[in-house]
OpenMM code with the backbone's topology and positions (N, CA, C; nanometers):
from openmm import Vec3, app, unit

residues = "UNK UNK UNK UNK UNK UNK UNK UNK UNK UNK UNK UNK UNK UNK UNK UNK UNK UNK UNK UNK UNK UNK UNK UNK UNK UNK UNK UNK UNK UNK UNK UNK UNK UNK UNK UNK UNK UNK UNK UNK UNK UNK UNK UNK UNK UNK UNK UNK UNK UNK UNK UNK UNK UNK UNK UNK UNK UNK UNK UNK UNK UNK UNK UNK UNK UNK UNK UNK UNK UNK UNK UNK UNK UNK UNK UNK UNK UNK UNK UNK UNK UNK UNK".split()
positions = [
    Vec3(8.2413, 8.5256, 7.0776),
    Vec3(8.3625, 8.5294, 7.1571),
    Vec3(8.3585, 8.6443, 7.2572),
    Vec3(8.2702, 8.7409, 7.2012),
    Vec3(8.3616, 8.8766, 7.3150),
    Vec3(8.1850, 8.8189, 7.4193),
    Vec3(8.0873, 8.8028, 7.4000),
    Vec3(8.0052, 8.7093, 7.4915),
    Vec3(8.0918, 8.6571, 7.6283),
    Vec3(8.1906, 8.5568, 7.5310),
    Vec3(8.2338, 8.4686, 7.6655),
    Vec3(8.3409, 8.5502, 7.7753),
    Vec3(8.3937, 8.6403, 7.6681),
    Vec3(8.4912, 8.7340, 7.7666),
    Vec3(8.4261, 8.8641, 7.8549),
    Vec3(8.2885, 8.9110, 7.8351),
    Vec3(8.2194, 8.9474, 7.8747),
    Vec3(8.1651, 8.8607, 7.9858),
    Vec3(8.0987, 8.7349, 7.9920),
    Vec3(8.0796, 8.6909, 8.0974),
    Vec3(8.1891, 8.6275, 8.1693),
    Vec3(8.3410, 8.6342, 8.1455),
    Vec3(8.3957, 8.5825, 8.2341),
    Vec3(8.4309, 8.6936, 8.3539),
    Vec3(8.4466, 8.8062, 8.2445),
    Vec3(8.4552, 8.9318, 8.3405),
    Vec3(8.3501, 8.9785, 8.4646),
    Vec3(8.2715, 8.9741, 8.4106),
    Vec3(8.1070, 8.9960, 8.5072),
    Vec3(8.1270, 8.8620, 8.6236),
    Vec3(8.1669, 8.7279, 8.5704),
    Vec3(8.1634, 8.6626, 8.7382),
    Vec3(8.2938, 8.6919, 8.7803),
    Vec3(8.4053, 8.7353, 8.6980),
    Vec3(8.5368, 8.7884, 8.7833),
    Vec3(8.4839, 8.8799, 8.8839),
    Vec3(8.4242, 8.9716, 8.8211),
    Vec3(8.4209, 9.0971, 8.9044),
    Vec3(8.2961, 9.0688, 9.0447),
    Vec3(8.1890, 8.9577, 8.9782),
    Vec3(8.1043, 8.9302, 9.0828),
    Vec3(8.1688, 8.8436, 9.1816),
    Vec3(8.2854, 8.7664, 9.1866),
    Vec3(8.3687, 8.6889, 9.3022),
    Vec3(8.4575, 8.7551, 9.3385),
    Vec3(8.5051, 8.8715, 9.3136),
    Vec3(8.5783, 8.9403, 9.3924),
    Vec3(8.5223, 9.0680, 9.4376),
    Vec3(8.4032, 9.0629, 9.4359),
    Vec3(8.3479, 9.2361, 9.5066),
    Vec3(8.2995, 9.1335, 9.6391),
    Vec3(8.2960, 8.9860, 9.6571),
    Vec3(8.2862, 8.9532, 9.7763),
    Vec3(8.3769, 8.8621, 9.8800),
    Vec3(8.4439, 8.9723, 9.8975),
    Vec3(8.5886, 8.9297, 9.9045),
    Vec3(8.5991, 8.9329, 10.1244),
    Vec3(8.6422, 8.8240, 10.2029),
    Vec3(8.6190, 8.8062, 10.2678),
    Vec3(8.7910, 8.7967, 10.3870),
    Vec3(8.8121, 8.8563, 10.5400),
    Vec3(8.9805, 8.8219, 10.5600),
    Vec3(8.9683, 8.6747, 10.6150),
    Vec3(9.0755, 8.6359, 10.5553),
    Vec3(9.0758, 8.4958, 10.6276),
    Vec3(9.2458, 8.4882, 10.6935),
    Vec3(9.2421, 8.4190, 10.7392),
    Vec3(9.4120, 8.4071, 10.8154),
    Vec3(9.4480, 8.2879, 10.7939),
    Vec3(9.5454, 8.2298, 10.7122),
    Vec3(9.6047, 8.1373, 10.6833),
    Vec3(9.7067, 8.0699, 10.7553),
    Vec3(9.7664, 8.0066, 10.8276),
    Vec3(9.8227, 7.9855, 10.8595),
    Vec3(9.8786, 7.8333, 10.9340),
    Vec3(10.0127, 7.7770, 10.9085),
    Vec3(10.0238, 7.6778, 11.0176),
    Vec3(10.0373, 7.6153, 11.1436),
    Vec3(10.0133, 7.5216, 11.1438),
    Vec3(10.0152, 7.5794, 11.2830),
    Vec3(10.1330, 7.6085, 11.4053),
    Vec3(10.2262, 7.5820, 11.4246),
    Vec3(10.3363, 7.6441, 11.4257),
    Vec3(10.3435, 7.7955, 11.4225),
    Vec3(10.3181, 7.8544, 11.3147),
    Vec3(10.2875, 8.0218, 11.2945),
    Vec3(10.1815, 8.0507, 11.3939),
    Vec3(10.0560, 7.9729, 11.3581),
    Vec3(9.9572, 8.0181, 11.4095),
    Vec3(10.0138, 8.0595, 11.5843),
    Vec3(10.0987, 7.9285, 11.6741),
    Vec3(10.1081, 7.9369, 11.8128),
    Vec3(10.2326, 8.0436, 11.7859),
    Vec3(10.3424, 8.1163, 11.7519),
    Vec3(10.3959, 8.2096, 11.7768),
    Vec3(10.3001, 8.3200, 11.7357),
    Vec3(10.2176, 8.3127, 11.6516),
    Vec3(10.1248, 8.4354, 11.6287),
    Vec3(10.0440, 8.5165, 11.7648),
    Vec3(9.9891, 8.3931, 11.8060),
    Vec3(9.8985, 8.4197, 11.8747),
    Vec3(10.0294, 8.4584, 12.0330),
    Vec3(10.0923, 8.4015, 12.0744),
    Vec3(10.1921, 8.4461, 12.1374),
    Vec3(10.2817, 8.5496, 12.1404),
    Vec3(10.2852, 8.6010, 12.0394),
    Vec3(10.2920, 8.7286, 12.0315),
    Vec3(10.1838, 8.8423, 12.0190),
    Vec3(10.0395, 8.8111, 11.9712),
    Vec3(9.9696, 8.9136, 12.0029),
    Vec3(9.9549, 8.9231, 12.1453),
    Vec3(9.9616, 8.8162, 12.2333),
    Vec3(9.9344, 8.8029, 12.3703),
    Vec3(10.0018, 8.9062, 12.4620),
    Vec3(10.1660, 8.8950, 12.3695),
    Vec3(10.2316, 9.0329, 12.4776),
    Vec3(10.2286, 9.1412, 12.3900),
    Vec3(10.1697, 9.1976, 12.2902),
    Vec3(10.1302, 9.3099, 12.2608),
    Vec3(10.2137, 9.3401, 12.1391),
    Vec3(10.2761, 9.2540, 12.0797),
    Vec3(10.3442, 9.2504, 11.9533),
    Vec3(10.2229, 9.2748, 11.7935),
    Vec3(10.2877, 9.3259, 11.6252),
    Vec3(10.1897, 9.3250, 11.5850),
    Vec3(10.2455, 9.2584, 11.4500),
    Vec3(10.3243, 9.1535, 11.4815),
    Vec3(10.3629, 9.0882, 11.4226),
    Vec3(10.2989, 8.9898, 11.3088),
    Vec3(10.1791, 8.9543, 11.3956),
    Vec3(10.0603, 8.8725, 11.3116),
    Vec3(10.0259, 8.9490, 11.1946),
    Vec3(10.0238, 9.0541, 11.1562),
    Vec3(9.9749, 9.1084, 11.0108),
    Vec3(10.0934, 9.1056, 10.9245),
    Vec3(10.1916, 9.1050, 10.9838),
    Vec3(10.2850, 9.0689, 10.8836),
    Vec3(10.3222, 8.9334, 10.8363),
    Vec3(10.2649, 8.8323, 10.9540),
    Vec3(10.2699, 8.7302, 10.9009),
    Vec3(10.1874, 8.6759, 10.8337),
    Vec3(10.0165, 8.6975, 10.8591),
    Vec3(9.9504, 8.6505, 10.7618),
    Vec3(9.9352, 8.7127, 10.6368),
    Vec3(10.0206, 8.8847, 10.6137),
    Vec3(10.0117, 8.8848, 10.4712),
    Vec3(10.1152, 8.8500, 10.3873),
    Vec3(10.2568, 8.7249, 10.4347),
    Vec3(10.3612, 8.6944, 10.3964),
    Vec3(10.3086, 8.5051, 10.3297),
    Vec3(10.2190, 8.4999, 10.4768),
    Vec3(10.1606, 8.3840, 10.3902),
    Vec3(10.0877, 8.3603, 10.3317),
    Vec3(9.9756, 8.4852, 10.2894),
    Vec3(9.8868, 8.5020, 10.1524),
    Vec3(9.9470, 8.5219, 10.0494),
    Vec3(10.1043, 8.6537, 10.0337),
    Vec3(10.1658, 8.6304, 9.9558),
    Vec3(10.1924, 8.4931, 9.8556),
    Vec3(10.2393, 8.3927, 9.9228),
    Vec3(10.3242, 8.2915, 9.9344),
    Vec3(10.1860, 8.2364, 9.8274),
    Vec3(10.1415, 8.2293, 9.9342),
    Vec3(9.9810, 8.1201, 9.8604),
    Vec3(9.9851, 8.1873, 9.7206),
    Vec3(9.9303, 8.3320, 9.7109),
    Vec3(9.9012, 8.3853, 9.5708),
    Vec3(10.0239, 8.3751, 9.4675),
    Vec3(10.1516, 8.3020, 9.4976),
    Vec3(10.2115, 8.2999, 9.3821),
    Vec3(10.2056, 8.1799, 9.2670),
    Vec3(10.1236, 8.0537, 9.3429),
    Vec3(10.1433, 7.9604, 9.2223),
    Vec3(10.0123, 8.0007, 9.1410),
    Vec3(9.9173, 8.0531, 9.2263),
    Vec3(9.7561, 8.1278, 9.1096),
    Vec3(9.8235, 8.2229, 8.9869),
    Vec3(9.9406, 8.3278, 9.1064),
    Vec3(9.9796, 8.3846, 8.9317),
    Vec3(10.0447, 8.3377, 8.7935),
    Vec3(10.1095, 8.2269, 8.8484),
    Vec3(10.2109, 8.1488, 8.7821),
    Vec3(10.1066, 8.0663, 8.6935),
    Vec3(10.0207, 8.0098, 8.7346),
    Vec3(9.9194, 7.9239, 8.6317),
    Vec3(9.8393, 7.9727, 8.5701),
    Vec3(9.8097, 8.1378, 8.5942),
    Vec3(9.7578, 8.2365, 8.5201),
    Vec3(9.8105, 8.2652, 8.4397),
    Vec3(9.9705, 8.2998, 8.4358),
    Vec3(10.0588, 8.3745, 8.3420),
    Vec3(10.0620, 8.2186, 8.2339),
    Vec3(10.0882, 8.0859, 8.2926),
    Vec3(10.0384, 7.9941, 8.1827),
    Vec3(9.9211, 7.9254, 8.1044),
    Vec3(9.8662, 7.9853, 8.1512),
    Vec3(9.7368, 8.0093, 8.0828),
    Vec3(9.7098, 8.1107, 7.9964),
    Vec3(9.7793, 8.1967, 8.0100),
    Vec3(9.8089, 8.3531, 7.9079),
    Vec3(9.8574, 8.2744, 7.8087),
    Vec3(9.9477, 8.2394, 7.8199),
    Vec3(10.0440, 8.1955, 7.7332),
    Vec3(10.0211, 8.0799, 7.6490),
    Vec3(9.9379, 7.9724, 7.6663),
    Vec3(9.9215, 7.8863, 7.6322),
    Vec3(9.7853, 7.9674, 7.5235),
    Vec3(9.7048, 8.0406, 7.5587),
    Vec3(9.5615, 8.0947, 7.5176),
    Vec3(9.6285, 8.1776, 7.3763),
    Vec3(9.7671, 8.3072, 7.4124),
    Vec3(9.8134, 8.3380, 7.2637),
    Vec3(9.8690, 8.2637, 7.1667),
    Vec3(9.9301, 8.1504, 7.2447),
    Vec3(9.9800, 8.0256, 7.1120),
    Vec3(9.8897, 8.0043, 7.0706),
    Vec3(9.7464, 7.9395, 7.1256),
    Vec3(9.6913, 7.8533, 7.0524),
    Vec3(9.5908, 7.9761, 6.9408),
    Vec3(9.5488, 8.0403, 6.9967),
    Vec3(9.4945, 8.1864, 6.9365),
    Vec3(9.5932, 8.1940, 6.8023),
    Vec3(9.6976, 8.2313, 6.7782),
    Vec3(9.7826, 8.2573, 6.7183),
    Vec3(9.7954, 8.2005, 6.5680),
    Vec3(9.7786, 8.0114, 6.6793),
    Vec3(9.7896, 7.9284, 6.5407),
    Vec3(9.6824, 7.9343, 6.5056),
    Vec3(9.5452, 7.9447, 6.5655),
    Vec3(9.4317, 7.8935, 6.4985),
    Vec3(9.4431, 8.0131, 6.3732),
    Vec3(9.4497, 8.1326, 6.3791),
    Vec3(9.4633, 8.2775, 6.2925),
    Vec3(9.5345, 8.2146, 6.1798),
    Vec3(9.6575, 8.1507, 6.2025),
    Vec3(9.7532, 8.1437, 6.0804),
    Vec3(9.7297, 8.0275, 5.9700),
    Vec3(9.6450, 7.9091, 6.0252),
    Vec3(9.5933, 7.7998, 6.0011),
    Vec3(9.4756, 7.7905, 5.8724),
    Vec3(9.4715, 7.7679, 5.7778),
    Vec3(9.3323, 7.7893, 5.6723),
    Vec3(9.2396, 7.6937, 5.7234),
    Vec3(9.1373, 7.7215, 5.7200),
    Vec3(9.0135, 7.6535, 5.7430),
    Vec3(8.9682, 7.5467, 5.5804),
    Vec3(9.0104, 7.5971, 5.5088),
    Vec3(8.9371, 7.5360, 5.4087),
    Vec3(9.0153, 7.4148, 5.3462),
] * unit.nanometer
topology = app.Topology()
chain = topology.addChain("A")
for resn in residues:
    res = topology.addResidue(resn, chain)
    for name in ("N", "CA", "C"):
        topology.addAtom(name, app.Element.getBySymbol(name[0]), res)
């Protein structure tokens, strides 16, 4: 077991040490974005980190259920006799 949590950690840590900016956006955003960097506004960083926000909340949300689902089942298997 601590194997598998050991290697999940090692490719965690190996997919996020290559971590890359990307700009998300629709397009709609994208044409006021860019319309405003045009007249010298710096508005665009606030918008693309409102819509990375946005994005990163259902990853945490299916993370935190995945927590959760991993100590139930953990839990019962412990309380459960094998024999």
């Amino acid at each position: 077991m601590k194997k598998v949590i050991y290697l999940m950690l090692f490719v965690l840590m190996l997919s996020s040490s290559n971590v890359t900016v990307v700009s998300a956006q629709c397009a709609m955003c994208t044409i006021s974005a860019e319309q405003g960097a045009k007249n010298g506004n710096t508005q665009t960083k606030g918008l693309n980190s409102g819509v990375l926000y946005l994005l990163a909340i259902p990853y945490v949300m299916i993370a935190a259920l995945g927590i959760l689902w991993y100590k139930k089942y953990r839990n019962q298997s412990r309380t459960t006799p094998t024999s």
